[in-house]
C-alpha positions, 0 to 999 in steps of 0.5 A: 541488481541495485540497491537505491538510495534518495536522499532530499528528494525534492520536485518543484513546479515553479513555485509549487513544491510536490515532494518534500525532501524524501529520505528512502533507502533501499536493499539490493534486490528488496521488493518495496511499495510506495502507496497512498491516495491519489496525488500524494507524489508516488508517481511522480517520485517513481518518475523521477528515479526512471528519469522521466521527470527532472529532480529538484533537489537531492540526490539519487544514487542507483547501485553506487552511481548518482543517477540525477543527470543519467538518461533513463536508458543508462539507469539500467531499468525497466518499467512496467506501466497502468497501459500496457504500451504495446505495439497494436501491430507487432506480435507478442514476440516482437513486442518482447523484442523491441527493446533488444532490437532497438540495442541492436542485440543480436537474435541469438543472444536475446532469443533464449531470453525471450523464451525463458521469459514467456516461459516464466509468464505462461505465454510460450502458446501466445508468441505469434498473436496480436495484443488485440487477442489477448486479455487484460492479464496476459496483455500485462504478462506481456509488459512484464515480460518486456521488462524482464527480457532488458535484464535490469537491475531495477523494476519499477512498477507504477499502477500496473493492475488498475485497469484489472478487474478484481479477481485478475488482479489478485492473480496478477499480483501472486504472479508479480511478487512470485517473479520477484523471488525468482529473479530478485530484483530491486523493486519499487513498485506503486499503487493506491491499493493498501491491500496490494501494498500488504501482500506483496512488500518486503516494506511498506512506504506510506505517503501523503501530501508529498512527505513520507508518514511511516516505512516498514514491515506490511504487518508492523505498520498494521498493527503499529501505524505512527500516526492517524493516517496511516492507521486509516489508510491501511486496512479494510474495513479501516480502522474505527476511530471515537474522539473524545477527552482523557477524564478521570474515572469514578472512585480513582479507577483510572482514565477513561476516555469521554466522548461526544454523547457522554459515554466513556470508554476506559483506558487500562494503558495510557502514557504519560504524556497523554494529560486528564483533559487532553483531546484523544482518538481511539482506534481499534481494528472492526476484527478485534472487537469482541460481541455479546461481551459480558462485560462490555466497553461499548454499545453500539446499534446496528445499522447495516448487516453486511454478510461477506460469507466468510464474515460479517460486517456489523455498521453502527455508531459509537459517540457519533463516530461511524464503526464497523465491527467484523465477527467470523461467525454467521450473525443472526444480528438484525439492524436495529438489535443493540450489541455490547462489545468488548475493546481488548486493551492489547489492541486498542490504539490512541492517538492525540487528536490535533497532531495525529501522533500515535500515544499509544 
């Protein structure tokens, strides 16, 4: 096992610059997820920590050695890919060989591991077929057990469940994250998925552009997001977000924020630095916000009822910003029915409008 550290991480293509001086620590044996939208520089940073892409700037260190310079064969990782990049005409068995093979290891020494592993993966029944014969989520069995059978000390995984259908990769990644607390391993691992990220990191890092926008626990940067992008990107159905202006309230009651249509929403904590007549954003969570309130911050008329059976969906708009609020109870509200609801001040969020930085 290693632990990994980059410090100004930086990749250049000619004169267009990709990833932005990266600061990333990480444990020895910590399984972390680097997520966030498509071209955002996950990848590309996961290949530059394998070796496949050459480093720019900075420095990457991999169990205490600067790795920069060291082929990907020295680094002493395995990587498991979107394709599964199997040998269409090696059995599974052989597939897991190869790489003990092309070390000119013996049989002897890694043959137990090979077996040890397709044990771990539920593959021992599956050793002597063609990968033409297996399904998706074995075919990735398959990789994964490649990659465990080189004994690394570290795995890097990049998009490995995308070509999954949705119930396979739920499964898929119970298997991963239960792989990991077996063999604990260092783990970088990379997706889009904000909900892989959730369920399966020890931490969160969420990128855009390049750049890092916040790191931390799956449910710290949930209930915590530093910025509005990543209140936006994590969660689904994402956060609900009303802009306005920070005003006065009648008779001295407080501040209230004013949005698009002149209604106001009140704000029982704002901080100091968020001025009366500066531009805000509220966000709060569709599974925080309460219905039928009696006493209501907020009208909304329903659009679109959407019943998931455990929950349903309730679209509308508030101030002409798109909301969505989710009730576990079975709803018998109709599109078109006005609701009121209630914003419970402990779970509202507010972020200045022009810099994205979280206020409160």
């Amino acid at each position: 096992m290693a632990a990994v550290q980059l410090s100004g991480i930086f990749k250049r293509y000619g004169d267009t610059q990709v990833v932005h001086g990266i600061d990333l620590d990480i444990d020895d044996g910590e399984f972390v997820v680097l997520v966030g939208p498509s071209g955002c520089g996950k990848s590309t940073l996961m290949r530059m920590v394998a070796g496949l892409e050459e480093i720019s700037g900075g420095d990457l260190m991999i169990g205490g050695t600067r790795a920069n310079s060291l082929a990907p064969q020295q680094r002493n990782i395995s990587m498991v890919f979107q394709s599964y990049a199997l040998y269409p005409h090696l059995s599974v068995y052989e597939n897991i060989a190869f790489g003990p093979r092309i070390r000119k290891e013996s049989s002897a020494s890694f043959k137990p591991r090979i077996e040890a592993a397709a044990k771990m993966l539920n593959l021992g029944g599956y050793l002597d077929r063609l990968p033409r014969a297996l399904s998706g989520g074995q075919r990735q069995r398959v990789a994964m057990g490649r990659a465990v059978v080189r004994e690394p000390s570290l795995f890097l995984f990049d998009e490995p469940l995308s070509n999954l259908d949705a119930k396979l990769r739920v499964q898929m990644r119970t298997e991963i994250k239960a792989l990991h607390q077996r063999l604990r391993n260092t783990v970088i691992y990379v997706t889009h998925d904000q909900i892989e990220a959730m369920t399966m990191a020890d931490r969160i890092v969420v990128m855009n552009a390049g750049r890092i926008e916040q790191i931390g626990r799956p449910l710290e940067l949930y209930d915590h997001p530093a910025n509005l992008f990543v209140a936006s990107f994590l969660g689904s159905p994402s956060m609900n977000f009303a802009e306005g202006v920070i005003v006065n309230r009648a008779q001295g009651q407080g501040l209230a924020l004013k949005l698009a249509d002149g209604s106001e929403i009140v704000l029982e904590s704002v901080p100091a630095t968020a001025k009366v007549g500066a531009k805000a954003t509220l966000g709060v969570r569709p599974e925080h916000i309460e219905t039928m309130a009696q006493t209501p911050d907020a009208a909304m008329e329903v659009e679109v009822v959407e019943p998931t059976g455990a929950e349903t969906h309730l679209y509308g708009k508030i101030g002409g910003d798109s909301w969505c609020v989710t009730t576990r109870q079975r709803s018998k509200v109709e599109p078109g029915q006005r609701v009121t609801l209630r914003l419970p001040a402990e779970h509202i969020h507010l972020f200045d409008t022009e810099s994205g930085r979280r206020l409160v």
